[in-house]
C-alpha positions in Angstrom: -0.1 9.9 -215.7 1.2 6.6 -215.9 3.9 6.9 -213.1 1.4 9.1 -210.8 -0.8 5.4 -210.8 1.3 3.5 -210.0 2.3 6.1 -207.1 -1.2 5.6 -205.9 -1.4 2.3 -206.5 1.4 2.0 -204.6 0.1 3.8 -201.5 -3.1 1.9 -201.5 -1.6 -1.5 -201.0 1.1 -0.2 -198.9 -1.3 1.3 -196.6 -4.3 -0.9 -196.5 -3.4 -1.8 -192.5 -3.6 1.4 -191.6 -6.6 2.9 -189.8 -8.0 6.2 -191.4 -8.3 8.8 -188.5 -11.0 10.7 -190.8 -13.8 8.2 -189.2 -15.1 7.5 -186.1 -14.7 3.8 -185.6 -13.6 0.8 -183.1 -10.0 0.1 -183.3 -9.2 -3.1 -181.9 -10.3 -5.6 -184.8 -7.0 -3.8 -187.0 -5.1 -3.9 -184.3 -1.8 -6.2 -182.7 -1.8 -7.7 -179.5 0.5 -8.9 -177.1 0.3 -10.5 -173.3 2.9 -10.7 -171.3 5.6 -8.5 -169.4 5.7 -4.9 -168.5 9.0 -4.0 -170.2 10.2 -5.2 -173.4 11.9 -4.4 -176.3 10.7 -2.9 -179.5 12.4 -5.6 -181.7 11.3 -8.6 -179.2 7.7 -6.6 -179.1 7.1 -5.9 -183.0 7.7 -10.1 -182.7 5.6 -11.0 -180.0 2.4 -8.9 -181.3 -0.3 -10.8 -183.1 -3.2 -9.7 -185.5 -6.8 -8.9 -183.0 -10.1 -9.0 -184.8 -12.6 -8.8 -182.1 -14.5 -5.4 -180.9 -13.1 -6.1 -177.8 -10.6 -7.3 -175.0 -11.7 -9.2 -172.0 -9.1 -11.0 -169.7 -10.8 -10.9 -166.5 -8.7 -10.5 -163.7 -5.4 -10.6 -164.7 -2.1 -9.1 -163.7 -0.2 -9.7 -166.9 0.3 -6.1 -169.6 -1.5 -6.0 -172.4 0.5 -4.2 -175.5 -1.4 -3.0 -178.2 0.1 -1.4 -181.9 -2.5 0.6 -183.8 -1.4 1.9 -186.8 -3.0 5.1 -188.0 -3.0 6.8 -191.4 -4.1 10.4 -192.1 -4.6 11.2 -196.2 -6.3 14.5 -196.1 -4.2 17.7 -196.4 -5.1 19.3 -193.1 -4.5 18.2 -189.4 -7.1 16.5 -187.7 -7.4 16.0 -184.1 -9.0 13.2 -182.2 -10.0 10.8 -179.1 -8.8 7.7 -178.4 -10.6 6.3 -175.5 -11.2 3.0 -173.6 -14.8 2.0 -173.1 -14.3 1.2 -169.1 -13.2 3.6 -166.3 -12.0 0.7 -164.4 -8.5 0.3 -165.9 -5.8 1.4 -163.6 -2.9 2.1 -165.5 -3.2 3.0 -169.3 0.4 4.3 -171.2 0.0 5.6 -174.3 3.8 5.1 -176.7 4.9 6.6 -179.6 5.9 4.4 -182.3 9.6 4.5 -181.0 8.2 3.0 -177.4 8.7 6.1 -175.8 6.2 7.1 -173.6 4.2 9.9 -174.1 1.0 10.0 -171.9 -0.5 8.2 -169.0 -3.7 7.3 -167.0 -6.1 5.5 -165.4 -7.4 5.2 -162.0 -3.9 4.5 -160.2 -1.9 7.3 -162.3 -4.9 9.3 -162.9 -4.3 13.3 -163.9 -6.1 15.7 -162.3 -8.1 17.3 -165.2 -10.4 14.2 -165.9 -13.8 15.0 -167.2 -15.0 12.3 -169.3 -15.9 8.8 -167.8 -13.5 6.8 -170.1 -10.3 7.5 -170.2 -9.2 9.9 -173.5 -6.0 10.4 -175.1 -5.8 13.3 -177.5 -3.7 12.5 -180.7 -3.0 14.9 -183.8 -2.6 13.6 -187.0 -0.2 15.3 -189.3 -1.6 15.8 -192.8 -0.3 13.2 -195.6 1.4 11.1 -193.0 0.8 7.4 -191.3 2.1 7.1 -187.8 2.0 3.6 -185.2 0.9 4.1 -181.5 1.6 1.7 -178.7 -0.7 0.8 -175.8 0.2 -0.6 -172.1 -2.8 -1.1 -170.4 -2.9 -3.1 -166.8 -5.2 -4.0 -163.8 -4.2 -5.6 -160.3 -7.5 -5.4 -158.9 -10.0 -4.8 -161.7 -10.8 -7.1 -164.6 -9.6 -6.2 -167.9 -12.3 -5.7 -170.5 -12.8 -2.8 -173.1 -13.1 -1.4 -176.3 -10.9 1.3 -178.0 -12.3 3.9 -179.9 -11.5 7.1 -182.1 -13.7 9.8 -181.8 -14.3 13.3 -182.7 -13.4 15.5 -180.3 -17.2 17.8 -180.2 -19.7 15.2 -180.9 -18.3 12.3 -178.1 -18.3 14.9 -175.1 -21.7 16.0 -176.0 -22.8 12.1 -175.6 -20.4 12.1 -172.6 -22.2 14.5 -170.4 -25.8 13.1 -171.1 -24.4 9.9 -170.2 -22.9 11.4 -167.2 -26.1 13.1 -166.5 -28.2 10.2 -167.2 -25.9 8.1 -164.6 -25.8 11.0 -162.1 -29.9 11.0 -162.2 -30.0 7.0 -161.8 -27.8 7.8 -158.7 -30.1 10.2 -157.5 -33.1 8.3 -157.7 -31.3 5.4 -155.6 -30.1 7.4 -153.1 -33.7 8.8 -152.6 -34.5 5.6 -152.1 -32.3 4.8 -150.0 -33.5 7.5 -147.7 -36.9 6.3 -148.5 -36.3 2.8 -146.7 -34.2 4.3 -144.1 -37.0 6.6 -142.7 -39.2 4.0 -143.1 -37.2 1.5 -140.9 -37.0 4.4 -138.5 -40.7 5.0 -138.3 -41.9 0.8 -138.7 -38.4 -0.1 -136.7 -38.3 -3.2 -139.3 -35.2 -4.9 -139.8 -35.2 -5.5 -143.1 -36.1 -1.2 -144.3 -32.9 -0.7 -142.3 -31.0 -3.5 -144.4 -32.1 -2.8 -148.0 -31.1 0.6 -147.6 -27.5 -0.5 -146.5 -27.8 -2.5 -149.4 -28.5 0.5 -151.6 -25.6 2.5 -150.2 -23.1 -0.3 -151.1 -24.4 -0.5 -154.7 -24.3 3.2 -154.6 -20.9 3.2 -153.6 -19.8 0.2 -155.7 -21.5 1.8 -158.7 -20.3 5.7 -158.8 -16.6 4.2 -159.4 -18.3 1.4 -161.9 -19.5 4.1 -163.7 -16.8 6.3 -163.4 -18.6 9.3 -161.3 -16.0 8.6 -158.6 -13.0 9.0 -161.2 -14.5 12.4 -162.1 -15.8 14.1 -159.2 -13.2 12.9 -156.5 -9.9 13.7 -156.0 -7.1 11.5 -157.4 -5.1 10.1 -154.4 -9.2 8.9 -153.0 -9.6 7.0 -156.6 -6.1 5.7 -156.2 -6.9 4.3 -152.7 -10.1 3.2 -154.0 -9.4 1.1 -156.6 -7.7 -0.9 -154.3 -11.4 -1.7 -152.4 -12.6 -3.9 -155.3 -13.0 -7.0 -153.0 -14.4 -5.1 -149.9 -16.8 -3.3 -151.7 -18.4 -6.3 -153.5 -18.4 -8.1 -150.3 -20.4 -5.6 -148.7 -22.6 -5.5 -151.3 -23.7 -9.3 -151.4 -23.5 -8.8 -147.2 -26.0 -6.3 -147.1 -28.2 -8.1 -149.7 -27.9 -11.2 -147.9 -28.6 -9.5 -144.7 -32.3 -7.9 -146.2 -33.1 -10.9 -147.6 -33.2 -12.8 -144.8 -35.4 -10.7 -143.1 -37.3 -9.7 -145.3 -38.4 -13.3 -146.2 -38.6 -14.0 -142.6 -36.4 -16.5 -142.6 -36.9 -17.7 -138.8 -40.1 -19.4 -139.9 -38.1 -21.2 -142.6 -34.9 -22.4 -141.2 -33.8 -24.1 -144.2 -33.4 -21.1 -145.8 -32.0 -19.3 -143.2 -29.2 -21.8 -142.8 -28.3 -20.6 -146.8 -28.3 -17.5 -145.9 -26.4 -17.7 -142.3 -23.6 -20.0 -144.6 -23.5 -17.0 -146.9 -22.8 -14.4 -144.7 -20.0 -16.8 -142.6 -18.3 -17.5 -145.9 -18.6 -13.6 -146.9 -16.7 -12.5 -143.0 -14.0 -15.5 -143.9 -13.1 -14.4 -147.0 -13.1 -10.4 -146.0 -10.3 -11.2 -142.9 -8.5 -14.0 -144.9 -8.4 -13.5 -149.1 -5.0 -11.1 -149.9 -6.6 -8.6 -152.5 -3.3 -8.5 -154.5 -3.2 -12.2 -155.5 -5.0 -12.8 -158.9 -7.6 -15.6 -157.7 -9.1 -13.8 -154.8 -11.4 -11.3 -156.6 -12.5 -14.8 -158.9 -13.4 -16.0 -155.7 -15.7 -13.3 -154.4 -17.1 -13.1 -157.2 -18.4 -17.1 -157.3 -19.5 -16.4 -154.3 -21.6 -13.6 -155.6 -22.9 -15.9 -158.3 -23.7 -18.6 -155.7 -25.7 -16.1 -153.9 -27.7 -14.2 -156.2 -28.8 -17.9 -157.6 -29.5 -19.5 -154.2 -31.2 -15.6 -152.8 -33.7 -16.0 -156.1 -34.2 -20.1 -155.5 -34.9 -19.1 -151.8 -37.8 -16.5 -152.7 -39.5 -18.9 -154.8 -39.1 -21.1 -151.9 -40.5 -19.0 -149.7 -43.7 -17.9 -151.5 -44.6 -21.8 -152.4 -44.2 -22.5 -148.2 -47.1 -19.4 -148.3 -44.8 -15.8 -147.5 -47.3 -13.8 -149.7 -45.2 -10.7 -149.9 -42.5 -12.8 -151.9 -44.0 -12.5 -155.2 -42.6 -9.0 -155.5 -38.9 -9.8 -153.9 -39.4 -12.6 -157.1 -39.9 -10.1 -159.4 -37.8 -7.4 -158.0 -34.8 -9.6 -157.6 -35.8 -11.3 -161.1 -34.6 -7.8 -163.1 -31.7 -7.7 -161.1 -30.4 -11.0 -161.4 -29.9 -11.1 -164.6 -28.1 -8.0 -164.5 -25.3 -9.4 -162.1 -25.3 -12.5 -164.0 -24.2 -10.2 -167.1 -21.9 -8.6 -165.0 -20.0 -12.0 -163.0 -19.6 -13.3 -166.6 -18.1 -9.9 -167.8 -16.0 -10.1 -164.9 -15.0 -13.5 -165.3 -13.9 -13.1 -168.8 -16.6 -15.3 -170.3 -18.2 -12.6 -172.2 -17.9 -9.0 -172.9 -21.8 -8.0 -172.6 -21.4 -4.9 -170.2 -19.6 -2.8 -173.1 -22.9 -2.3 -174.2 -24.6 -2.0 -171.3 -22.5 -1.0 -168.1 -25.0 1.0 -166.9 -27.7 -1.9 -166.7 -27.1 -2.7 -163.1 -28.2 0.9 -161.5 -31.0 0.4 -164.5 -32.3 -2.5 -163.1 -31.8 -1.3 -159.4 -34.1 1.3 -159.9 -36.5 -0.5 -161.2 -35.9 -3.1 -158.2 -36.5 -0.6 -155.6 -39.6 0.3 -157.0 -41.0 -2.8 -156.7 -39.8 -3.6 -153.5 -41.1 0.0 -152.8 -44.4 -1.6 -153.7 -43.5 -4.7 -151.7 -43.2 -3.1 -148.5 -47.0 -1.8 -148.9 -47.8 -5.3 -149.7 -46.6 -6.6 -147.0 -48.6 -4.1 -145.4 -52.3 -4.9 -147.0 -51.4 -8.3 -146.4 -50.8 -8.2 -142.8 -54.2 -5.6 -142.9 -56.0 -9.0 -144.2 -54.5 -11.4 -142.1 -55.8 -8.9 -139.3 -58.8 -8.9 -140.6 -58.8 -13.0 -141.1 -58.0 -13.2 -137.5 -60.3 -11.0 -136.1 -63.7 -12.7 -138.1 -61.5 -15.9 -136.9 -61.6 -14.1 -132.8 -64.9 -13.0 -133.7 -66.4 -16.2 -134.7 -64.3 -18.1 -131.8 -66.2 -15.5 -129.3 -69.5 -15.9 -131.4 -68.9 -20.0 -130.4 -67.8 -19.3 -127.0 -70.7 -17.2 -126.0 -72.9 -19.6 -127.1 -71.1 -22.5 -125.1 -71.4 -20.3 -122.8 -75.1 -19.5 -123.0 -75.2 -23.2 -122.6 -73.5 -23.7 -119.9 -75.5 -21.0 -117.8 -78.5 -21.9 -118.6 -77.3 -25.4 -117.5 -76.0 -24.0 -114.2 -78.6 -22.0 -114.1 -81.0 -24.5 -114.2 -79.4 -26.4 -111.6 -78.9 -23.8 -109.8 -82.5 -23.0 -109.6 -83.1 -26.3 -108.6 -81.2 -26.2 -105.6 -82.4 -23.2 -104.8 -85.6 -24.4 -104.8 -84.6 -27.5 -102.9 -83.0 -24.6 -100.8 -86.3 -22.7 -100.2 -88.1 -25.4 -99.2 -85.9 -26.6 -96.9 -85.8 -23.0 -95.2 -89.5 -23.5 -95.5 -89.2 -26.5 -93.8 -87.0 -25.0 -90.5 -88.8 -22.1 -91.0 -92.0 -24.5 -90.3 -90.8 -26.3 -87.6 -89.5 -23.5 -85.5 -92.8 -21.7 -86.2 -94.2 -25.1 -84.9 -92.0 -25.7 -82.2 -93.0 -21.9 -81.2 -96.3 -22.5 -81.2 -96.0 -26.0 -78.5 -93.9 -24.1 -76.2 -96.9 -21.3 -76.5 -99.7 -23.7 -75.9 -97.4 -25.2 -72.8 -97.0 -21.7 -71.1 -100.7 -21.2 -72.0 -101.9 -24.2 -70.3 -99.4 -23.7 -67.5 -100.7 -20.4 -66.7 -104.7 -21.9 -67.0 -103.6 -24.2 -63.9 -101.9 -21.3 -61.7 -104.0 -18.7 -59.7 -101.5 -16.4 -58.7 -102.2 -13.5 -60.5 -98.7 -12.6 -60.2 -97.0 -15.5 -62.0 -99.8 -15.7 -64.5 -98.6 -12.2 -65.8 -95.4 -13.6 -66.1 -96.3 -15.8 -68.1 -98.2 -13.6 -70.1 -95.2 -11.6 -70.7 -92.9 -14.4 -71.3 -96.0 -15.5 -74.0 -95.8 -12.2 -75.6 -91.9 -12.3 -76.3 -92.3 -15.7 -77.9 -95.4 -14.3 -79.9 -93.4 -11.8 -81.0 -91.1 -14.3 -82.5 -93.3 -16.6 -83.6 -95.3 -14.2 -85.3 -92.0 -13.4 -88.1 -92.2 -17.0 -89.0 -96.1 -16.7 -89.5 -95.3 -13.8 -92.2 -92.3 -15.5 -93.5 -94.1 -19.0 -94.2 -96.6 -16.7 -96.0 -94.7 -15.0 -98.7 -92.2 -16.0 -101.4 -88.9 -14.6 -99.9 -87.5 -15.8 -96.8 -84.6 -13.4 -96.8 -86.4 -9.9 -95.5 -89.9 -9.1 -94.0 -92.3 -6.3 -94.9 -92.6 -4.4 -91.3 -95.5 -2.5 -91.8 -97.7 -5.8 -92.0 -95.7 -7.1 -89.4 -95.9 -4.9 -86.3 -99.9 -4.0 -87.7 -100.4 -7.7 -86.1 -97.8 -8.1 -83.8 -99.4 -5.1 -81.7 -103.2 -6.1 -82.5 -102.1 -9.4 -80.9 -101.1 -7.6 -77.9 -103.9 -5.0 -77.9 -106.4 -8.4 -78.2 -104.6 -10.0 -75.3 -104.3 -7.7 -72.8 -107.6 -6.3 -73.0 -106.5 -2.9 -74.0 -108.4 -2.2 -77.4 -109.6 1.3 -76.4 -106.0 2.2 -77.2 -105.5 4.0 -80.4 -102.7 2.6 -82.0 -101.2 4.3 -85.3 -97.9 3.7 -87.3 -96.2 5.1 -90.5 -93.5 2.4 -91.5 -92.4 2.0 -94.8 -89.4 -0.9 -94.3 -88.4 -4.3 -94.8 -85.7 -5.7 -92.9 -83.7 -9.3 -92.5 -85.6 -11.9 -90.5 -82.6 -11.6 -87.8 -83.0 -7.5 -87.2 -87.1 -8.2 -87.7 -87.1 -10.3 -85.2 -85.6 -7.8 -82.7 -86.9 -5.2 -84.1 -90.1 -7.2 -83.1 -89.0 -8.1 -79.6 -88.7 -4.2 -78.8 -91.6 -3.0 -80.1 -93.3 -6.0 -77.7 -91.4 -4.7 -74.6 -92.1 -1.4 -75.1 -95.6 -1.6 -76.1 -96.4 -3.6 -73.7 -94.9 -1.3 -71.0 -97.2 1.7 -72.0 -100.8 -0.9 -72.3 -99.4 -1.6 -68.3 -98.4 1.7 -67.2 -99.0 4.9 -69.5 -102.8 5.3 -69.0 -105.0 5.4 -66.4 -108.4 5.0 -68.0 -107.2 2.8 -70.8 -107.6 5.4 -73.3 -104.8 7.1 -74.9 -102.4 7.1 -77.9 -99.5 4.7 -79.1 -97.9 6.2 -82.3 -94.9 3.8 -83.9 -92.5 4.9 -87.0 -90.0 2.8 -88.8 -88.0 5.0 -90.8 -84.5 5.9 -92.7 -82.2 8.9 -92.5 -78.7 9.4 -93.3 -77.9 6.0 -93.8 -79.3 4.6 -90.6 -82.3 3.1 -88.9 -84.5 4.9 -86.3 -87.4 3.2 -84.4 -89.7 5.8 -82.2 -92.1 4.9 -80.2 -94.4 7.7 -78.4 -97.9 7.2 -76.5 -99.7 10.1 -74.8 -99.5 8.7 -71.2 -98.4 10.1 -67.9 -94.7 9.5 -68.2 -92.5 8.2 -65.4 -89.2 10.0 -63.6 -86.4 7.3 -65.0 -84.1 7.7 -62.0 -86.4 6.8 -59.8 -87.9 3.8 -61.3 -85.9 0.3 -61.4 -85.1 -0.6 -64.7 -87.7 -4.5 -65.6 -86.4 -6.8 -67.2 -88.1 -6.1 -70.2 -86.5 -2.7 -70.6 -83.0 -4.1 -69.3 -84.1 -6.8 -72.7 -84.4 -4.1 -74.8 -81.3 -2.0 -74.1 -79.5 -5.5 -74.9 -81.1 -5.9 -78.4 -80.1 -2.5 -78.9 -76.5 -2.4 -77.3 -75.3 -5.5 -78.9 -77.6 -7.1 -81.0 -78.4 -3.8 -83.2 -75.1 -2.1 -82.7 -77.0 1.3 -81.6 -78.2 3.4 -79.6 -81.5 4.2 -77.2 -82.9 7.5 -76.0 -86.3 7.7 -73.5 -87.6 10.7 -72.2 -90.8 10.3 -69.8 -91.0 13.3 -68.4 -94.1 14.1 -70.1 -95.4 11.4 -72.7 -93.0 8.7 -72.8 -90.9 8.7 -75.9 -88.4 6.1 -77.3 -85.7 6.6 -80.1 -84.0 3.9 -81.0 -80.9 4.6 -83.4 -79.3 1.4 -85.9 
């Protein structure tokens, strides 16, 4: 009993290094740890390695090897079979050693095997029962940073969590690229720059995500993973492009030229360092990614920015942008080597992204209801403006109006006036052939003028009706030619004459007046001629038919044969008026009663 203590004594002290396989449990805090070259010695290793007591490993970008030793310890009597696997799928080149440094498996995305199903990367060990047994670890990165944790697992439970976290991750994925299709048929339908730009931006963090999360190792084939891991720096510049590129229209950035001079800097810097950074030197991908951080901070800064100068629809890019930029700030200090946060959470970014497009989602229909109120704002504004103008307006007319009237009246009465004197004037030259034809006998030249009397009567007598009413532009006919022919019944002597008419008309004072002058001639011509006894018929109508004027004048006399009778000059007056005065036409037939249609 005595010597079997000690025994197990013994083996408790001797093996209290050792990490017991039976548990499931992070390795690297009992673990050794070396920096330096690819190849090296066992002896010059076994020297080199120091104690590590941290969870985990982050380097950054770094194109030095890290060599681990992990020494493992198995008490039970059976075998037992586990997982050792690296928390990232971004390393390139993992080697796993046997405790004699020779090599016994290898991974990763550059040397990646063709049955990979997990997203970390898993070696399968076997413990032997009774038995402790040392493991050594190459593990390397050109153009990734260098951060995990190891772990040993059992073999059932961790692929169980593997594919719901696959699952969850594929489902993420889906909901982004929905999105993105979302946005894109939108910027189809709205033809808006900045649809068309987020969803860019979605396929780039779609793209730069699915091998972040290790879809890309699993579902593509190898040689496209090895080719891609060499995208790192192209991938993330596209990324901040694309963002860059939405923002700045969707903050409408031409009405803020500050801004848009940040953003226009960004993108130069972004196209210099695409043609110009060497993605196999260490520093570059440190570069990019300050950039990044110098964009996500200045493309936050420069929404606040742009709500406080009044862009409304900002509020949401604040608080869409808000959840993600805390996420890339997680992920540039991982990435730096600062901190190791995204063991915890490396699938916070497509998280956050989600959410992001859902608000942005929300952001595009409130850009929309605030474009609906600035509509309405402008129309009550247009309204009110036309509300102010018509009313100027009103003023003005009325003012115009007003004077308007009162030239017209000044207007009036100086027609009124002419109208006056000519009526005046008329009536001398009247009274002079009147007194002229009291001092002749000669019968003869006293019906001259009598005739010549009439004609000027039959002028004067439009200015008589015109001085009488309100309008001086047209003159009732029926009133007029009732006197204009009692006039000339009254002065020649011929009121046994029945005289009837059936006009309905008014006309201008220029087409009254000849209208007047023919009715005189003709009239005249049938008191003279038509009738024997002096009794008889004159019938007169002033009418309108198919767009034109017609004058007929019939009495019930004896007629006359026109061919041979010599045309007076009365009737050669008339066929004047009519010819080129009233642009028409005259038809007489006398053969029986002597009728006269006159056509205008």
């Amino acid at each position: 009993m005595r010597i079997l203590l000690i025994i197990m004594l013994f083996l408790k002290f001797s093996l209290a290094n050792y990490i017991d396989v039976t548990k499931e449990q992070s390795l690297l805090q009992n673990s050794y740890l070396y920096i330096g070259q690819k190849s090296i010695s066992k002896v010059k290793l076994l020297k080199e390695l120091k104690p590590y007591h941290k969870e985990h490993i982050n380097v950054g970008v770094n194109h030095s090897y890290l060599w681990i030793k992990i020494d493992f310890k198995n008490l039970t009597n059976h075998e037992i079979d586990k997982f050792l696997l690296f928390s990232s799928p971004l390393l390139e080149e993992i080697s796993l050693f046997s405790s004699e440094l020779k090599p016994i498996l290898q991974n990763g995305m550059l040397y990646q095997r063709d049955r990979h199903i997990t997203i970390p990367y898993i070696f399968e060990l076997k413990f032997k029962p009774l038995s402790k047994e040392s493991y050594y670890l190459r593990v390397s990165s050109r153009y990734t940073p260098i951060d995990f944790s190891l772990f040993l697992r059992e073999r059932e439970s961790f692929l169980k969590q593997d594919r719901a976290k696959q699952f969850i991750n594929i489902l993420l994925m889906g909901v982004i690229i929905a999105m993105m299709l979302y946005t894109f048929m939108v910027s189809l339908y709205l033809r808006d720059k900045s649809y068309s730009y987020y969803s860019l931006y979605l396929l780039a963090l779609v793209y730069q995500q699915m091998t972040y999360l290790g879809i890309t190792q699993i579902y593509f084939p190898s040689e496209f993973i090895a080719i891609e891991a060499t995208l790192t720096i192209d991938k993330i510049l596209f990324l901040i492009l694309s963002s860059a590129l939405f923002a700045m229209n969707f903050l409408q950035t031409d009405k803020l030229p500050s801004i848009r001079l940040f953003y226009k800097s960004i993108i130069s810097i972004l196209l210099f360092e695409f043609f110009l950074l060497d993605p196999l030197e260490e520093y570059s991908l440190n570069i990019v990614i300050l950039t990044g951080a110098v964009f996500i901070i200045g493309n936050l800064v420069c929404g606040i920015y742009a709500y406080i100068k009044g862009l409304k629809e900002a509020r949401l890019f604040i608080v869409g942008f808000g959840v993600v930029f805390w996420s890339y700030i997680m992920i540039i200090v991982d990435a730096l080597g600062l901190a190791s946060v995204m063991v915890y959470f490396q699938n916070i970014l497509i998280w956050s992204t989600a959410i992001e497009a859902l608000v942005l989602s929300l952001a595009f229909a409130d850009r929309y209801l605030i474009l609906q109120e600035e509509k309405k704002r402008a129309d009550r504004q247009i309204f009110q403006e036309l509300k102010d103008r018509e009313k100027l307006i009103t003023k003005e007319v009325t003012r115009k109006t007003k004077e308007l009237n009162s030239a017209l009246e000044a207007k009036e009465l100086l027609l009124q006036e002419v109208h006056h004197r000519v009526k005046n004037n008329l009536q001398i030259i009247l009274s002079i052939i009147r007194l002229q034809a009291d001092s002749i006998r000669s019968k003869m030249v006293k019906e001259k003028l009598h005739t010549v009397e009439n004609r000027i009567n039959a002028i004067a007598k439009t200015y008589s009706i015109l001085l009488s009413k309100d309008s001086f532009k047209t003159i009732d006919m029926r009133g007029y030619i009732e006197e204009l022919v009692y006039e000339l019944a009254y002065v020649m002597d011929k009121r046994d004459i029945i005289i009837s008419q059936k006009v309905d008309m008014k006309l201008p004072i220029k087409e009254a007046i000849y209208v007047g002058l023919i009715i005189n001639e003709l009239v005249t011509n049938s008191f003279k001629y038509a009738f024997d006894k002096n009794r008889g018929t004159i019938d007169i109508k002033l009418y309108k038919k198919d767009g034109l004027r017609f004058l007929e004048i019939r009495d019930s006399g004896k007629g006359y044969k026109i061919e041979k009778t010599k045309l007076s000059l009365g009737l050669k007056l008339v066929q004047i008026i009519v010819k080129n005065q009233l642009k028409g036409d005259i038809v007489v037939d006398s053969s029986f009663h002597t009728v006269s249609i006159i056509k205008f």
